[in-house]
TITI-82347 format. One record per residue (C-alpha): z, y, x. Coordinates in steps of 0.02 Angstrom, whole numbers, padded with zeros to 5 digits, always signed. Layout:
// TITI-82347
ZYX/...
END
This chain:
// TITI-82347
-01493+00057-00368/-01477+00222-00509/-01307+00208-00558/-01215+00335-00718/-01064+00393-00667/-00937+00429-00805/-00824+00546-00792/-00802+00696-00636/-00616+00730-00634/-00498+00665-00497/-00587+00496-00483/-00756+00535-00519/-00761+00681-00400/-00679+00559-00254/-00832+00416-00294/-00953+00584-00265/-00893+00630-00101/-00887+00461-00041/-01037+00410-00122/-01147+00534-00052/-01093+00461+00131/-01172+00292+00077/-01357+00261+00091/-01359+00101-00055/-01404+00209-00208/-01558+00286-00253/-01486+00414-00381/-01322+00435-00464/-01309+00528-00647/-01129+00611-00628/-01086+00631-00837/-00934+00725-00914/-00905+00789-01080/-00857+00940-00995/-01028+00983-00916/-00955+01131-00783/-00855+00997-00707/-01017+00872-00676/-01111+01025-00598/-00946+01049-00483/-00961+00899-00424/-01120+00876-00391/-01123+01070-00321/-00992+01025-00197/-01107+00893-00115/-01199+01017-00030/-01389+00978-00102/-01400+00793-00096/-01555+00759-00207/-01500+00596-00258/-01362+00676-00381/-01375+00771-00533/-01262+00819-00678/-01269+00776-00862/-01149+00802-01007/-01112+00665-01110/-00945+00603-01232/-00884+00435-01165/-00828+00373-01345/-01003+00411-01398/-01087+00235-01359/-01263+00275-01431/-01270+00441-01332/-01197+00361-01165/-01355+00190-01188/-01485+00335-01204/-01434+00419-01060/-01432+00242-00965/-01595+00208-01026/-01665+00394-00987/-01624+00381-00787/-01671+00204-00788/-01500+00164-00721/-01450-00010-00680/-01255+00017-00665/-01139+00100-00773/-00978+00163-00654/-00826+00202-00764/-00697+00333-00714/-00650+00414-00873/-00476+00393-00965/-00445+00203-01039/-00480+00213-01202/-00663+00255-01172/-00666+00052-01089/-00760-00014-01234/-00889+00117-01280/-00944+00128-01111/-00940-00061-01069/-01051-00083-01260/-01160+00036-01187/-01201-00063-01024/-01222-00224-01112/-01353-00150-01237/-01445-00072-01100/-01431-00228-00993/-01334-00113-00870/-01228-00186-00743/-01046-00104-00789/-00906-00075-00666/-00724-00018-00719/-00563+00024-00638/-00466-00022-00801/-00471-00144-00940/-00474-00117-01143/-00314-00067-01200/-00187-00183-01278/-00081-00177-01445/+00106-00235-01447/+00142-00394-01561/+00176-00327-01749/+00332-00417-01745/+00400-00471-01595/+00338-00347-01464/+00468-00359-01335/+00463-00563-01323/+00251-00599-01369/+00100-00502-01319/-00016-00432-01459/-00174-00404-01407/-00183-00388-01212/-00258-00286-01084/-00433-00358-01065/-00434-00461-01203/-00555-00379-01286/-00684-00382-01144/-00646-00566-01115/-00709-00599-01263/-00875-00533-01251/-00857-00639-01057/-00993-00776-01144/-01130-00658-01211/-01137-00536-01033/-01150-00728-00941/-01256-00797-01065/-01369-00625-01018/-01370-00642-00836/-01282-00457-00854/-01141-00433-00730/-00960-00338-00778/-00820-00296-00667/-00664-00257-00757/-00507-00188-00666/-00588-00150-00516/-00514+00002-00437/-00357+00012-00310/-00243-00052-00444/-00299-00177-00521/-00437-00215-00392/-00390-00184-00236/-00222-00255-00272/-00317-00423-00348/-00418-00440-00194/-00258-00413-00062/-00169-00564-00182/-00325-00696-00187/-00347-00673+00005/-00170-00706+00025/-00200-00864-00092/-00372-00917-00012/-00315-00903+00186/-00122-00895+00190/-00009-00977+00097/+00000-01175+00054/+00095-01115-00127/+00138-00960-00215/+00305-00918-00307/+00277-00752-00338/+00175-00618-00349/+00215-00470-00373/+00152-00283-00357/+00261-00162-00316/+00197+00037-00337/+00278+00180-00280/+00281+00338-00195/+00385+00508-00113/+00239+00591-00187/+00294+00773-00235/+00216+00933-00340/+00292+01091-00285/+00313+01197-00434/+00314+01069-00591/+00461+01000-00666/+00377+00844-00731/+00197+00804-00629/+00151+00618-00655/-00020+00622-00520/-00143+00550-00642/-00172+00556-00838/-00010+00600-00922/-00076+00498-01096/-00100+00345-00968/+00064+00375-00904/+00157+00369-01053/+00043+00192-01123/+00070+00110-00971/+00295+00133-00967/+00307+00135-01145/+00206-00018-01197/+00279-00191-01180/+00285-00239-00998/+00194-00419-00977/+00256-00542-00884/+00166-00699-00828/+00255-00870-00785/+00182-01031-00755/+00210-01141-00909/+00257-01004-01015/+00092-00896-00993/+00105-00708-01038/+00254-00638-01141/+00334-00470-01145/+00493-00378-01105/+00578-00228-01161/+00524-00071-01072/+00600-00035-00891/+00652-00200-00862/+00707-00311-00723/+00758-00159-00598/+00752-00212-00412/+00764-00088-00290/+00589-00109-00149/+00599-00039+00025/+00420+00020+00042/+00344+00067+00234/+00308+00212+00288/+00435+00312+00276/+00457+00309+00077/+00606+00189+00081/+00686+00115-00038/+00636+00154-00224/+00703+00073-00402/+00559-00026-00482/+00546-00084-00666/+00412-00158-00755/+00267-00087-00813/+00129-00158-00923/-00029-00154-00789/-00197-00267-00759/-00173-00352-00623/-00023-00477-00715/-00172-00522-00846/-00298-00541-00702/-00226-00655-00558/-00160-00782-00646/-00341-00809-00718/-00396-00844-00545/-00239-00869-00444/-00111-01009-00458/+00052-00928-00443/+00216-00973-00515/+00241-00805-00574/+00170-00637-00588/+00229-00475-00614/+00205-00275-00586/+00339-00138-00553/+00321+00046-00531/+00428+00157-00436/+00484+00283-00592/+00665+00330-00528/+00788+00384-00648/+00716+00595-00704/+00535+00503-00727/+00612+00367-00832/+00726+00491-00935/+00581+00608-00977/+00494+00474-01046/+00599+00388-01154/+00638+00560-01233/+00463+00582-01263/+00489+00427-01359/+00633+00462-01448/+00553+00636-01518/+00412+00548-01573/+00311+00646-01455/+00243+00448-01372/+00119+00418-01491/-00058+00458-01572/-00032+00490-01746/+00029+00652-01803/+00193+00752-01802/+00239+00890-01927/+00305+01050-01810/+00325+01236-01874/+00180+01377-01820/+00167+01559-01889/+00091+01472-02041/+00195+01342-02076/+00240+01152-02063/+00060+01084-01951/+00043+00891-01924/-00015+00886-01742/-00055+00730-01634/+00037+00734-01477/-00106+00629-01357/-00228+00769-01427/-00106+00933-01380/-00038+00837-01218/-00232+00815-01164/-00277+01003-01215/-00099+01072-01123/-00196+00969-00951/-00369+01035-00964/-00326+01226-01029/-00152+01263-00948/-00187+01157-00787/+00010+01116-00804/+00011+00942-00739/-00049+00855-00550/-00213+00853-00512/-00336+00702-00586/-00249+00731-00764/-00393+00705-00883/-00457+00546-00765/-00370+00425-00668/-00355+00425-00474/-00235+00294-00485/-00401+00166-00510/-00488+00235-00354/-00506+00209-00185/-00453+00374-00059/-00358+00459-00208/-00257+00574-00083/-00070+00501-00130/+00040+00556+00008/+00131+00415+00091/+00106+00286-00027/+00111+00120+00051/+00081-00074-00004/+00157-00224+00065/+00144-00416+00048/+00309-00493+00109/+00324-00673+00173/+00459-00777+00254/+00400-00726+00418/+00291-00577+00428/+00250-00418+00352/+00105-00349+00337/+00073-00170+00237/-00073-00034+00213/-00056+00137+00179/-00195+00252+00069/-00191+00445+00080/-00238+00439+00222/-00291+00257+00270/-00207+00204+00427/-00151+00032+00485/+00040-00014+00517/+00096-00142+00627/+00162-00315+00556/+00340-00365+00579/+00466-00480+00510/+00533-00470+00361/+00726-00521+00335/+00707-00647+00225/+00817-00530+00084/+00747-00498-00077/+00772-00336-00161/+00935-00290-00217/+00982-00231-00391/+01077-00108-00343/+01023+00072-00427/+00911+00199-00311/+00977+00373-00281/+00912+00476-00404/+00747+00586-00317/+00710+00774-00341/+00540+00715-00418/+00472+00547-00454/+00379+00436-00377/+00213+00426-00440/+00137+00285-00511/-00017+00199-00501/-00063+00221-00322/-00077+00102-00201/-00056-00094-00220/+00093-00214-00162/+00115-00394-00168/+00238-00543-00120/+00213-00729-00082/+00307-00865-00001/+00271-01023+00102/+00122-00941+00228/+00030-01094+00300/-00009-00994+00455/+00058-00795+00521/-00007-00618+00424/-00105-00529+00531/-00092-00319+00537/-00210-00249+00397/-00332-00113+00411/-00413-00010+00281/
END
């Protein structure tokens, strides 16, 4: 197996490092636009022959097929930034690639209703294309990181080997996860961060299919393991409520992140200025009135100033052994618990759960944020036989 590697930050430097303790692959092209960070990765392997660094723009789909074809690799491994989904997954499929992603395309709110129909949804562009990669014998996985992915795999086994029927499912992210010395550090891509709490939040219900809700909605406080405690969740437009119900039967599906109250505020003045969006905004400079375009200046203030969390131009959200500290998952039942914990793995014990479901109540306010987009969480009710203790 030759597989390209797109993209070295946070994510694609974590696939390296693990990578290079797996004996599967016989090469692996680690690509980046910025070509010092590809050689840093590959540098920090220590020599490992099988890696080598290239420079290459992810939204350039002719340039990332020739560099496919010119390692003769048979996988394409996405861990770049969203919105370079679809040039990367046209690239596989002209190349006859295999492609593997830890997101899905990006979605578009409803022109006129966006907070009661979805536009165009997460995925729904690669779903489209589902018949030609099948009809091709070519192989895609979408959404297959920690979360979505992970996440997916922790609510089908729950379906396949637990439970008779499903009310609910529902993934529930969050985090104590701190950043001495920044007054606003979300832990992965701060454009991401923004799309994913500012777009519509999807909700899926049996009978009704998907629809949206305003932003923020539906707060229920969680009482994550390990330690983090209870943390305010609201909705949050994510993969995994367009994925399960595609495979899963489940009366209802939904995803939360922990924000807390500071996260939430900063971002809905981000909003409010204007300052959420791609196209431009006029703001004065020693020359005079300049239209800048605030995903553009946010992404330049992450590479050149290095003011946010580490990971900020990728997303280690989407990959396994991202290094969250005490982030924790849980799928609750009637009887049992059972939870994991990434960063680092370690198994907890199972016990029961009280039967209670989160209160409404409001959180106390944190010092910083929890992060989102770490590590996966799940409900279901009616188990057909007890939840064993889970190890990653």
């Amino acid at each position: 197996m030759r597989v390209l590697l797109v993209g070295a930050g946070g994510v694609g430097t974590a696939i390296t490092r693990i990578a290079a303790r797996r004996p599967f692959f016989e090469a692996m092209v680690v690509a980046d636009y910025d070509l010092a960070r590809a050689e840093a990765a590959v540098a920090a392997l220590g020599g490992d022959a099988r890696f080598r660094p290239e420079r290459v723009d992810a939204n350039d789909e002719a340039a990332v097929a020739a560099l496919l074809a010119r390692h003769a690799c048979d996988v394409l491994l996405n861990a770049t930034d969203p919105r370079f989904v679809m040039p990367l997954f046209g690239a596989a499929r002209t190349t006859g690639a295999a492609s593997v992603d830890m997101a899905m395309s990006l979605s578009r709110p409803h022109p006129e209703r966006p907070y009661e129909e979805c536009g165009v949804k997460l995925g729904d562009a690669q779903f489209e294309a589902a018949a030609d990669w099948e009809k091709a014998g070519a192989l895609a996985l979408v959404g297959m990181g920690v979360e979505p992915g992970l996440s997916d795999v922790f609510a089908r086994h729950a379906a396949d080997e637990l439970f008779d029927e499903i009310d609910e499912i529902g993934v529930r992210d969050g985090a104590n996860l701190t950043v001495d010395g920044y007054d606003f550090a979300p832990s992965f891509s701060i454009w991401t961060t923004i799309e994913e709490c500012l777009d519509p939040p999807v909700v899926y219900e049996d009978g009704r299919g998907w629809f949206t809700t305003e932003p923020f909605s539906e707060p229920e406080v969680f009482d994550f393991p390990e330690g983090i405690g209870p943390v305010e969740c609201v909705n949050v437009e994510h993969e995994e409520v367009l994925l399960m119900p595609r495979w899963v039967d489940a009366r209802r599906v939904t995803f939360k992140y922990g924000l807390g109250e500071e996260f939430i505020g900063t971002l809905k003045t981000l909003h409010l200025l204007g300052l959420d969006g791609a196209g431009p905004v006029t703001v004065p400079s020693a020359a005079g009135p300049v239209a800048v375009s605030p995903g553009t200046s946010s992404r330049h203030v992450c590479r050149t100033r290095r003011r946010w969390a580490t990971g900020c131009t990728a997303r280690p959200a989407r990959a396994p052994g991202c290094g969250a500290s005490r982030t924790a998952s849980r799928v609750r039942c009637t009887s049992t618990t059972w939870s994991t914990t990434s960063g680092p793995w370690r198994s907890t014990a199972a016990r029961p759960w009280s039967g209670r479901r989160p209160s409404t109540r409001s959180s106390p306010s944190n010092s910083w944020p929890p992060a989102p987009g770490r590590a996966p969480a799940c409900w279901a009710r009616r188990p057909s036989r007890p939840v064993p203790s889970w190890t990653c």
